[in-house]
C-alpha positions in Angstrom: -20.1 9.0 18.6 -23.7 8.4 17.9 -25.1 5.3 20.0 -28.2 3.9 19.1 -30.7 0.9 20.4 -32.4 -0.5 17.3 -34.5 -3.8 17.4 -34.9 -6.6 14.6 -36.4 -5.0 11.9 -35.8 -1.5 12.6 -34.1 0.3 10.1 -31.3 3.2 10.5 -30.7 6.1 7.8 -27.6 7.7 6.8 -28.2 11.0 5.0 -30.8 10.6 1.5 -28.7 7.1 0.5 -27.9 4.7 2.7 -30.1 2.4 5.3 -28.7 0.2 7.9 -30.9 -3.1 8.5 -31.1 -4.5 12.0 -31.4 -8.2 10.6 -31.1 -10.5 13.6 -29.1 -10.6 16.6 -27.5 -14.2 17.7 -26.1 -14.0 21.3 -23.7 -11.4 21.1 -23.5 -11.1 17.4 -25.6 -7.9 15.7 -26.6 -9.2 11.9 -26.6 -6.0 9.8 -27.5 -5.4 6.3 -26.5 -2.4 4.1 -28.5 -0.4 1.5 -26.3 2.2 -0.6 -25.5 3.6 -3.9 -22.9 1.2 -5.3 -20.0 3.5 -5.5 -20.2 3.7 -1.5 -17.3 1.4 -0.3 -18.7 -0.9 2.3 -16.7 -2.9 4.2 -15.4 -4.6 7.2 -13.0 -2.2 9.6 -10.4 -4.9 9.7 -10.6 -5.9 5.8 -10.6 -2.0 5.7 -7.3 -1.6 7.4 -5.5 -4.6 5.8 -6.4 -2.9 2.2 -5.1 0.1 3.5 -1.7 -1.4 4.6 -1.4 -3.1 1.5 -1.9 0.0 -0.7 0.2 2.2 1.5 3.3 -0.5 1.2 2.9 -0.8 -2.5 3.0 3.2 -2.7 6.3 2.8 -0.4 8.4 0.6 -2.3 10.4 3.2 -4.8 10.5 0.8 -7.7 13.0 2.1 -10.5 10.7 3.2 -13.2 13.0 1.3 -15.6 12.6 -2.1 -14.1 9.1 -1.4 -13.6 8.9 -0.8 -17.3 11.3 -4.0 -18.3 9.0 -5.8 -16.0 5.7 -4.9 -18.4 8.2 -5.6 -21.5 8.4 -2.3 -22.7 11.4 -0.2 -23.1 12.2 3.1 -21.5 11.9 6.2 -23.7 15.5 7.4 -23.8 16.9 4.9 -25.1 
């Protein structure tokens, strides 16, 4: 792990794309702002690792293909 002391102002880079903003700093609380190429996914660890979850137990429930289908309202092939 990298560890770095920035002040307000100072700016951090992250290969050619992306810059890491040291906004403001409120007790305890670092205020960061983000510059980078729109389809770099930015987000929150925790909001990170709820999407995850969510995708990885939506991958995990082994719906029938057939119910899946009658849910859209389409009928399967063979019959």
């Amino acid at each position: 792990m990298l560890v770095l002391k920035r002040r307000i102002g100072e700016v951090i880079r992250i290969g050619d794309d992306i810059e890491v903003h040291v906004l403001d700093v409120e007790g305890d609380v670092l205020k960061l702002g983000f510059v980078a190429p729109r389809n770099v996914s930015i987000m929150r660890s925790e909001l990170y690792e709820a999407v995850r979850k969510e995708n990885m137990d939506a991958g995990s429930h082994g719906e029938d293909p057939k119910h899946l289908l009658h849910l859209l309202g389409k009928k399967p092939k063979d019959e």
